[in-house]
C-alpha positions as CSV (number, residue, x, y, z in Angstrom):
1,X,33.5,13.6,53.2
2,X,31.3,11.5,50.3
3,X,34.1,9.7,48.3
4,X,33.4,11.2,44.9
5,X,33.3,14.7,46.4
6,X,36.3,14.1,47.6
7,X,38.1,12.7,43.7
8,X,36.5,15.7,42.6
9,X,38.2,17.7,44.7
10,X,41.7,15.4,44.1
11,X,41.4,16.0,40.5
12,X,40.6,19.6,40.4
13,X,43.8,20.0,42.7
14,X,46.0,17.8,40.8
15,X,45.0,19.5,37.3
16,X,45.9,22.9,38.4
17,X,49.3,21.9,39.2
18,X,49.7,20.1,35.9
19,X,48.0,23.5,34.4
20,X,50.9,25.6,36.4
21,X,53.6,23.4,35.1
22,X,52.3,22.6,31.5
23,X,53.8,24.4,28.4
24,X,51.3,26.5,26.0
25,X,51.4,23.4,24.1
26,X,50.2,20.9,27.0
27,X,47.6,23.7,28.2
28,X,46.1,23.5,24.7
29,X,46.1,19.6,25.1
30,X,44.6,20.0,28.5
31,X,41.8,22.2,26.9
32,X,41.0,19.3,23.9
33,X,40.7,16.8,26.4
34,X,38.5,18.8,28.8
35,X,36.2,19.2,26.2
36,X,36.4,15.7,25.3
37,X,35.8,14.8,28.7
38,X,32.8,17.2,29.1
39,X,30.9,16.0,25.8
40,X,31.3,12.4,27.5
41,X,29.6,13.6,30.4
42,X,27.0,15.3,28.3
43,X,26.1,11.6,26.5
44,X,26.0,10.2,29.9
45,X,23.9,12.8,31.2
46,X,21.4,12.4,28.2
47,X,21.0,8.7,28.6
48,X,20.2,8.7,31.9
49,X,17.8,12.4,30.8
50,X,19.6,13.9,33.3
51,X,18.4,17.3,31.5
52,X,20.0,19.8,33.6
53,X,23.5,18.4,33.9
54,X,23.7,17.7,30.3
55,X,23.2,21.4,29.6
56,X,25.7,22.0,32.1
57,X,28.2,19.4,30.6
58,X,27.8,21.3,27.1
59,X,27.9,24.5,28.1
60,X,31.3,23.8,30.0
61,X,32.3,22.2,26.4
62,X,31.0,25.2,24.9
63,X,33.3,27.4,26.8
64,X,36.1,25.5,26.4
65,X,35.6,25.7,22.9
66,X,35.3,29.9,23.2
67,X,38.3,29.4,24.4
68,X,40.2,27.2,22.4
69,X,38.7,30.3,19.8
70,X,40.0,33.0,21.5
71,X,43.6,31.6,21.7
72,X,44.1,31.7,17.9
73,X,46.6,34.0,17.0
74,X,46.9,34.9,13.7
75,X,49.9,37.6,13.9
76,X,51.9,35.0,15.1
77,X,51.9,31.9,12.2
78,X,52.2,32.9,8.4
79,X,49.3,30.3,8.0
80,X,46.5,33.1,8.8
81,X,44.4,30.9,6.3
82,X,44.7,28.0,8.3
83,X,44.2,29.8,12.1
84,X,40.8,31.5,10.0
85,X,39.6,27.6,9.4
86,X,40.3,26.5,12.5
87,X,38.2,29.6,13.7
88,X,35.2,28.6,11.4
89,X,35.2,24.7,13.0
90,X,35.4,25.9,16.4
91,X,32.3,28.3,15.6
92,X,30.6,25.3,14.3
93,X,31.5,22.8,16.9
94,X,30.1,25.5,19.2
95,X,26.6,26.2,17.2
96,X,26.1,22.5,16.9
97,X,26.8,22.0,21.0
98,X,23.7,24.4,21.5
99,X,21.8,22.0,18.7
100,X,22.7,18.9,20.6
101,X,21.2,20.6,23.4
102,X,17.8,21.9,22.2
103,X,17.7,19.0,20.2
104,X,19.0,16.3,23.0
105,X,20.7,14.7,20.2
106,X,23.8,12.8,21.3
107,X,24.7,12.1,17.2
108,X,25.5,15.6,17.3
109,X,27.9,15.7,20.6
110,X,29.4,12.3,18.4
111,X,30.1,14.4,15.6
112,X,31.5,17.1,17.6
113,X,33.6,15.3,19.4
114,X,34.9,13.5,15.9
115,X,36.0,16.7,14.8
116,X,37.8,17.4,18.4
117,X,39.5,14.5,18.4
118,X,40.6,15.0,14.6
119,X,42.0,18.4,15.5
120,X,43.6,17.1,19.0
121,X,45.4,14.2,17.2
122,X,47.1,17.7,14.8
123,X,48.0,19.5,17.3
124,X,49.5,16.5,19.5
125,X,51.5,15.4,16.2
126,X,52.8,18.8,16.3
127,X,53.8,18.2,20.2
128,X,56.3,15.4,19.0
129,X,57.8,17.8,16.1
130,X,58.2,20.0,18.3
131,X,60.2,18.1,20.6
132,X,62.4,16.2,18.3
């Protein structure tokens, strides 16, 4: 078996059993750092004009995104006005994925991945609330 077939294949397996032990917390966690990882992939995959994996790369971001969006719940917070702004970023991190892509602008995945980060580092300080 080629070696980095084979990590792939380690880490795929050892993130679905973190994913079947993680709390909705840690899943959401899991989701940021996916896409962070994917948009990575995406720069790499432009400066080496690896065209088709990059669109690959952001269109895995892309979905994660979509789902990150479809998660928010706004029956169950009494910030609805906060959940309807994190729905407006998402649906901009998501339109400017697709313009990083026609555009093959890696200052765009930067910016995209700013904002990520911005809202993982939230909802992580809400993890350690949470748990004190």
């Amino acid at each position: 078996m080629h070696p980095m077939k084979a990590l792939r294949q380690y880490q795929k397996v050892n993130s679905h059993a973190q994913a079947s032990e993680a709390s909705p917390h840690r899943l959401v966690q899991m989701l940021m750092e996916g896409v962070l990882d994917r948009l990575a992939q995406a720069k790499g995959a432009m400066a080496r004009n690896q065209v088709a994996q990059k669109g690959v790369m952001l269109g895995k971001a892309i979905e994660i995104i979509g789902g990150l969006r479809e998660g928010l719940d706004p029956e169950k917070t009494d910030d609805k006005k906060g959940i309807a702004k994190l729905d407006q970023l998402y649906a901009y991190m998501m339109k400017q994925l697709i313009q990083a892509n026609r555009k093959n602008d890696p200052n765009i995945v930067d910016e995209v991945a700013r904002l990520m980060i911005t809202v993982k580092a939230g909802w992580d300080a809400i993890g350690h609330v949470a748990q004190e």
